[in-house]
N, C-alpha and C positions, 0 to 999 in steps of 0.2 A: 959352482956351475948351476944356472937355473935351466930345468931341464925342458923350461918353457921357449928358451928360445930357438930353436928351430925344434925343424919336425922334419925328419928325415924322409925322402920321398920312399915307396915301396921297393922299389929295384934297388935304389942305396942300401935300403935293411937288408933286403934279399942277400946280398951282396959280401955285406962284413958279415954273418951270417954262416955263409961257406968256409969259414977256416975250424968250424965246430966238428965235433967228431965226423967223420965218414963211415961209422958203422955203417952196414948195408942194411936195409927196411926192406929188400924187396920183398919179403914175406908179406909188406901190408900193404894191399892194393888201392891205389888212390887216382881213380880216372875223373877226367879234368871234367873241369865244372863246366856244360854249356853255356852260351853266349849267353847273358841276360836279355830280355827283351827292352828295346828303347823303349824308355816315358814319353808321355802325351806332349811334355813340354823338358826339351832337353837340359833345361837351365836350373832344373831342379835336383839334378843330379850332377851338375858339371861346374862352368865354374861361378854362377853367383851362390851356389853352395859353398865351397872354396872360400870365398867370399865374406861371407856370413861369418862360416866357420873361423877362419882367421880374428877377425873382429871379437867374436865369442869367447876365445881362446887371450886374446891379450889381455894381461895380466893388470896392465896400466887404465884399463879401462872399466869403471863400478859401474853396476846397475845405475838407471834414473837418466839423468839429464846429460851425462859425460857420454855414455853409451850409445844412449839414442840420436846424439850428433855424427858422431862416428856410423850408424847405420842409415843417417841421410846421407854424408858423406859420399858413401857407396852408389847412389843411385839407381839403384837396384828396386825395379817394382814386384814385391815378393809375391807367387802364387799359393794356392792354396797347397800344391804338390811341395814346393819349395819348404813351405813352412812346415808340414809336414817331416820331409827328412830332417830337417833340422829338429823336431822334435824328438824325433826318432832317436837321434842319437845323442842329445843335449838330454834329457830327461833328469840326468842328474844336477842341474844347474838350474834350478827354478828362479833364482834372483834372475839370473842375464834374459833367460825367459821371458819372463815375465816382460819384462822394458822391451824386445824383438817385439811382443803382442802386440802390448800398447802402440806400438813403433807403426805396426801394420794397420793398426783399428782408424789410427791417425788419415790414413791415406785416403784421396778422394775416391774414390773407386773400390774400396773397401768392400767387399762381398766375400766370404770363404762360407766352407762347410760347415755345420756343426761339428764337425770330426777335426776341425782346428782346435775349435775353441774348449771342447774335452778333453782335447791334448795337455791343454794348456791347465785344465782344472787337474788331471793326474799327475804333471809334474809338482804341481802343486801342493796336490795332497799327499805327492810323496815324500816332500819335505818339510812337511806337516804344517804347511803353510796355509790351515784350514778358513781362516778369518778374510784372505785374499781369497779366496777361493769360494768362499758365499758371497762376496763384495760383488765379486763379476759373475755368479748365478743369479744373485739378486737384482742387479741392474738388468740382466739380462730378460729377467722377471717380468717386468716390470717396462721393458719397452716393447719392440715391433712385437704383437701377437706371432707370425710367423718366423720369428726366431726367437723363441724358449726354448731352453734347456729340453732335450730329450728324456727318452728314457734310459740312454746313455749315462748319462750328465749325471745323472742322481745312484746308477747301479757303482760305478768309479768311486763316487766318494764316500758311498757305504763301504766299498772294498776296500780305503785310501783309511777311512775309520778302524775299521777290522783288520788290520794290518799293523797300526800304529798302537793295538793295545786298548782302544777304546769302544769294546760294541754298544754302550748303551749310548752314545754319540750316532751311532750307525742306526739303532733303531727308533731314537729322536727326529734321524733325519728320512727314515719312511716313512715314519709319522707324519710329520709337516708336508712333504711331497704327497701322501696321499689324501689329505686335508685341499689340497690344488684342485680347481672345478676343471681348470682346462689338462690337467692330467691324469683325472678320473675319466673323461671322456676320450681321451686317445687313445689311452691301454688296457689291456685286459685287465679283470680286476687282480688277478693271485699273481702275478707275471713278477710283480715287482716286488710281493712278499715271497715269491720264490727264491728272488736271487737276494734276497737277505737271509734268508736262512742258510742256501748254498756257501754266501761268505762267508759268515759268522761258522760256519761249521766247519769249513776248510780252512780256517785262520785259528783252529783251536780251540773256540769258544762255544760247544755245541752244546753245554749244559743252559747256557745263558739262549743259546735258540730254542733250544728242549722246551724253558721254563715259559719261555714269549710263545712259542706255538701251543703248549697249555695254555696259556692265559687268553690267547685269542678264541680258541674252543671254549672255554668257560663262558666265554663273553655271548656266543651266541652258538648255544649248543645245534643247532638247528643247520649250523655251516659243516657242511661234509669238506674236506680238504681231499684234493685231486691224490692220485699216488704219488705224483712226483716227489711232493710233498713230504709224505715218507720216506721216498728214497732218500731224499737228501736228508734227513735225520740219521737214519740206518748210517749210511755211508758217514755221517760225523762221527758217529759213535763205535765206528768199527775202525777210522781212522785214528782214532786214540786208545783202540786196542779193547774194546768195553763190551767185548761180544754179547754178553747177558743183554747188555742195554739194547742192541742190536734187536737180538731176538725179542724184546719186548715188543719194539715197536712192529715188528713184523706181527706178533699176536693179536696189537692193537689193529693192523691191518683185517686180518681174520673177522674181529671184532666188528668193526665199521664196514663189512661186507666190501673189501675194496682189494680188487685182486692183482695180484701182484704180475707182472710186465716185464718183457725181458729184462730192461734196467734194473729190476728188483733183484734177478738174478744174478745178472753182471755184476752189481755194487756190492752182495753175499759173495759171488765171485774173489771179486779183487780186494774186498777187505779180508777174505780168509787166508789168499795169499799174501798180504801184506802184513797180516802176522804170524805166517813160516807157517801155513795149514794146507800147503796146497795138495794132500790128501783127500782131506774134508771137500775141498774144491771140485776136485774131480767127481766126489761122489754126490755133491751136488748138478754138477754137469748131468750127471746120468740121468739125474729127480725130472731135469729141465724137460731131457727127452723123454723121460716117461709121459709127463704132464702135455708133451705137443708146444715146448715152447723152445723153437729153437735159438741156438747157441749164436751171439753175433763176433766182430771180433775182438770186442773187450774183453769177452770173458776169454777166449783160446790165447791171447796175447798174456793174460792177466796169470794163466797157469803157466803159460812157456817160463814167463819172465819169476817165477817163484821156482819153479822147475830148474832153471838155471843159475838162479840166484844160491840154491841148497847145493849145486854141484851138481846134479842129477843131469846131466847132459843127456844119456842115452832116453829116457823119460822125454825129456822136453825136446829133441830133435823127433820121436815117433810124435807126440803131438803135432808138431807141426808140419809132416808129414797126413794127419790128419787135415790138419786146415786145409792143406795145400788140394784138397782134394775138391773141396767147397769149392763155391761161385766167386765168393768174396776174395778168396787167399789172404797169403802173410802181407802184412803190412810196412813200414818201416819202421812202425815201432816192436812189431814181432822178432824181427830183425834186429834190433836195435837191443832189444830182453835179452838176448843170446851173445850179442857180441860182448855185454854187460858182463856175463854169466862169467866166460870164458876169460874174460879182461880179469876179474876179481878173482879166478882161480890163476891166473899166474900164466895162463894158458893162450897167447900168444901165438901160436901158430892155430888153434883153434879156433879163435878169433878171427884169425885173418882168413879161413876157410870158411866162414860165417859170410865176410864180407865177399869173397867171390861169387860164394852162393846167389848174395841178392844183386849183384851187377847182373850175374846170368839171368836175373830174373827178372830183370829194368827194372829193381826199385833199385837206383842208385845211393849211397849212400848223404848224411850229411856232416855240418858239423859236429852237433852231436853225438852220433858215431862212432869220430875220433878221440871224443875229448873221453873216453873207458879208457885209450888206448894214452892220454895224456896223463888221466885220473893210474893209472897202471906204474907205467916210467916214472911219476915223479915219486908218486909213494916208496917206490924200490927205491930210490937213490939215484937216476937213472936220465938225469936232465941233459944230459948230452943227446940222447936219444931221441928225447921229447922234442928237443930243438931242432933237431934234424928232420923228425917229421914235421915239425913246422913250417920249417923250410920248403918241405916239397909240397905241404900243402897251399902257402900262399904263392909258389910256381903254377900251381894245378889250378890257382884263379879261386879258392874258398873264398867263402868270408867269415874269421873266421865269427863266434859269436863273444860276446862279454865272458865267460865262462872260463873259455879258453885260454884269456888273457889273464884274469881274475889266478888261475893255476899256475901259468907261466912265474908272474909278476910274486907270488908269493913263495914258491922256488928260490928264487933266484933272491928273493929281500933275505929269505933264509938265509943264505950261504953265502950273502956278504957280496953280489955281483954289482954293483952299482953300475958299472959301464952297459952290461947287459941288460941291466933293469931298465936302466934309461932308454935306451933305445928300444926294447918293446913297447915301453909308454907310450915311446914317439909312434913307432907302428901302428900303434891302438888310436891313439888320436889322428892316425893320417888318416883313417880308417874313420871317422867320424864319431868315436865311441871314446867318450870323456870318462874320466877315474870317479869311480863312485867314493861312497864311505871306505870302503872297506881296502881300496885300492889307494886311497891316498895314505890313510893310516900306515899301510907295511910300507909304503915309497916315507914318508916320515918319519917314522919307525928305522929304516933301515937307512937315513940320511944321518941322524942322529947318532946310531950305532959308529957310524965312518966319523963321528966328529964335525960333521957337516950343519953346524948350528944354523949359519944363517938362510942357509938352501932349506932346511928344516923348517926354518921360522917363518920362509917366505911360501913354502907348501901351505902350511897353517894357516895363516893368514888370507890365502887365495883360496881354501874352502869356505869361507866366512863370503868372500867376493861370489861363489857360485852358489852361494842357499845352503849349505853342506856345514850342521853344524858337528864338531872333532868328539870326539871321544872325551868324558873326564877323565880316565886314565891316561891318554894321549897328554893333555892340559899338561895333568899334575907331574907325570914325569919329564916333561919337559921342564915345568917354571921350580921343581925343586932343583933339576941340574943345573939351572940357571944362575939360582939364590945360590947355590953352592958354587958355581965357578965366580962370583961377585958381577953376573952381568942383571942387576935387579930391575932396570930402565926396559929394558927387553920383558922380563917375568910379570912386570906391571903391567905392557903395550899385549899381553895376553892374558892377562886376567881381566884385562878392562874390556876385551873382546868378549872374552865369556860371559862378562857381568852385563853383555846388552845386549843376551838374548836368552830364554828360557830353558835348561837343559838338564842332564838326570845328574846326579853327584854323587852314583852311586860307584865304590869301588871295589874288587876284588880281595874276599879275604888274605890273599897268599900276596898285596900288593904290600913294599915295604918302602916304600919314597923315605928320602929324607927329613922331610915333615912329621911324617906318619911314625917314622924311627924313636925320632925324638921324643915325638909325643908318648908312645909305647913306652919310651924306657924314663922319662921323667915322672907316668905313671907308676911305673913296678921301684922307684927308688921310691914314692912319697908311700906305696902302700908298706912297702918294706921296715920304712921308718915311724911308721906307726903302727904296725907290727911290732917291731923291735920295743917301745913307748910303752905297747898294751901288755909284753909279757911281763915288762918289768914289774907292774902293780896290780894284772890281774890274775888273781887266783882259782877264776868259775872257769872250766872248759867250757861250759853252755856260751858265756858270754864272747869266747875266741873262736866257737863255730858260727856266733850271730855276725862278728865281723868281717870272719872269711866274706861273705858272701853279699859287703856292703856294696854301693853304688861307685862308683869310680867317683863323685860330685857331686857337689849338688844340683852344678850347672848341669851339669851329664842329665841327671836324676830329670831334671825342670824341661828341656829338650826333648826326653822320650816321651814327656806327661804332652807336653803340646804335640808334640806330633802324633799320637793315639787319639788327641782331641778333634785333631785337622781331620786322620783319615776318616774316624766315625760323624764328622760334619758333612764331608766330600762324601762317603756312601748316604747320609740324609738324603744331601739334596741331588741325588742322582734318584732315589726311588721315588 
């Protein structure tokens, strides 16, 4: 069954739905979600959405020239709002993408927002489809003066770099953008070295910003960098847990006469909570108020949610308690820290006194909210549950987020539900919200498991159709069950998929394929037999400790040597 052919409407899921458990929820308050406000232009939400969506979704239809007929077809003149949702929720499908742009650029009357065509570079970048993705900044470059790339356009694909594993790509490409006459003159000058640091440091890689922000100070000692600047250092370095490093930069603060601002505080705040210190936190609070710098509400949200995260409820509900006293008050993400708190102690009816708390207090609740109380049920064992508040909340009008479904869907691959899984899929896609990586993998994964080869092979194959390249783990155990049940015609039509596009080959030690089996054990019989060979005639222990410890080959041997060649070439020409 391909679970692409239909898509079941919302009331039909609702529907079969109801014969799942009837436990009672009324412990967990869920008041219905107000009317959304109509768009500017209704057809962007209705049905040439629909529309599109369908089109996007058909399986028979590739990127390029077969696609692009099919969405003249339609006759649909797409707006900018239009294009939009659709990216919105398409984000994972950069090939089909990509062809809708072009589709659109085509049109005579062609005018959208910048906010299109950034759409269009982050889906991009997010399937690392970087070379497309400079093709149409550079053209874009390069024609009307009044439609270049922002400072958008360029913050996206640092972040699209720093995400994918590659900051010194990210810092090539502030380079080159700041090297731009007409994007020196639009932006402030540190604006755009700010939010590269900010990336680079929130994706992991803040020793690689640490080093670049050295290096720019070297370069002109004479340059004072704004605080911001060090916040965003600080806050890499206490994100990874480096408190000393922390504290450096704050002395190098001191140093440079540059005084630290509530956000200095805040980000000392929420990284000493974030590594289980929310002691130290508080007693930094108090420092705040001595100094005359008041508290905003990062930092009282930042201790709630450490406060409730250690169990400390009676602590983190007087906090909040304080806040509540403030101009500002609780937030919903204060709200949000506590329902957390309460979720991860098991504590469910506490939980849901959290949430009445903040209806009383019109901060309504949202998805997020729910998904502690998803993130709770399923971890217990407890999917009957989790479904039923499902149920009430796609009655109560949610929507719900990726997240939610992302939990549902890997439940349920868990335990073998195919009929259930399928039809959340379908939910999710009625819903405008396509299977990422990670969501097709367990729908494949657990196709597979059911003996479901060619629904498995046909998932596979239509991530390749959406820009989505598979897992090599995914590959390999698939085309070894293949070669092993004798369907080899099949195991070829996915290696030759793999082999036309660029991808990592790396796999899990504890992975044991059939391939990998054999290779293993035709290794441990050749060393064995020459073992066996070497005791016969050799009488030196020296000489039977040198062969323990030989190279599996020579090929083997010749492989690691190139490839120690490659990396120290590939680190050359990146410095």
């Amino acid at each position: 069954m391909n679970i692409r052919r239909y898509v079941l409407p919302l009331t039909t899921a609702s529907r079969r739905l109801k014969y799942l458990s009837t436990q009672s929820l009324f412990t967990i308050p869920i008041p219905p979600q107000p009317p959304a406000p109509s768009p500017r232009n209704p057809n962007a939400t209705g049905t040439d959405f629909s529309r599109i969506s369908d089109v996007l979704l058909n399986p028979a239809l590739h990127p390029g020239s077969e696609l692009e007929k099919a969405l003249t077809r339609t006759e649909i003149n797409p707006s900018s709002e239009l294009l939009l949702e659709v990216f919105k929720h398409f984000d994972s499908s950069a090939k089909p993408l990509f062809t809708l742009f072009k589709w659109a650029q085509k049109k005579p009357d062609y005018k959208f927002p910048m906010e299109v065509f950034n759409a269009m570079v982050n889906s991009l970048g997010k399937a690392r489809e970087f070379d497309s993705a400079w093709c149409l900044i550079l053209d874009q470059i390069e024609g009307n003066p009044s439609e270049r790339p922002d400072f958008d356009t360029f913050v996206i694909l640092i972040r699209r770099y720093s995400r994918a594993g590659l900051p010194l790509a990210a810092i090539r490409t502030f380079e080159y953008v700041n090297s731009l006459d007409f994007f020196q003159d639009s932006y402030p000058e540190n604006s755009l070295l700010e939010s590269l640091l900010d990336t680079l440091c929130k994706e992991g890689h803040v020793r690689i910003a640490s080093k670049y922000f050295d290096k720019l100070r070297a370069k002109d000692p004479s340059w004072l960098p704004p605080v911001r600047m060090y916040n965003i250092l600080m806050n890499g370095w206490l994100r990874i847990g480096k408190l000393k490093h922390a504290e450096r930069v704050r002395e190098q603060m001191n140093k440079d006469d540059v005084q630290p601002n509530v956000v200095t505080y805040g980000t000392l705040v929420e990284g000493l909570c974030r590594m289980r210190r929310p002691d130290m936190a508080m007693e930094l609070l108090n420092e705040m108020k001595m100094k005359g710098v008041k508290p905003n509400a990062i930092v009282y949200n930042a201790i709630i949610d450490a406060l409730g995260e250690a169990g400390r409820f009676k602590e983190a509900l007087g906090m909040l308690e304080r806040f509540s006293i403030l101009e500002l008050g609780p937030t919903i993400y204060t709200y949000n820290s506590l329902v957390k708190g309460f979720c991860k102690a098991g504590d469910i009816a506490g939980a849901s006194k959290i949430l009445k708390m903040m209806i009383d207090d019109k901060c309504f609740p949202i998805s997020r909210t729910y998904n502690y109380f998803f993130k709770y049920f399923l971890k217990a064992g407890k999917t009957e549950v989790a479904l039923n508040l499902y149920n009430r909340m796609v009655r109560c009008g949610y929507e719900l987020d990726r997240l939610t479904y992302h939990m549902l869907v890997k439940v349920l691959c868990k335990e073998g539900r195919l009929d259930l899984t399928t039809q959340i899929i379908n939910e999710m896609r009625a819903r405008g919200i396509d299977l990422d990586l990670a969501g097709s993998t367990m729908l494949i994964h657990l196709l597979w498991k059911m003996q479901r080869y060619d629904d498995a092979v046909f998932e596979f194959k239509d991530m390749f159709r959406r820009g989505i390249v598979p897992q090599h783990l995914t590959y390999r155990r698939m085309t070894d069950e293949l070669e092993r049940r004798g369907m080899s015609r099949t195991a070829q039509k996915l290696h030759d998929l793999m082999q036309s596009i660029p991808h990592s080959t790396k796999l899990p030690n504890t992975y044991r394929g059939s391939r990998a089996s054999y290779e293993r054990k035709t290794y441990i019989l050749k060393r064995a037999e020459s073992m066996s060979e070497l005791l016969k005639t050799c009488k030196d222990p020296k000489e039977l400790v040198k062969n323990r410890h030989q190279p599996e080959n020579v090929l083997v041997s010749a492989h690691k040597l190139i490839d120690h060649i490659q990396r120290k070439a590939n680190l050359s020409s990146r410095t």
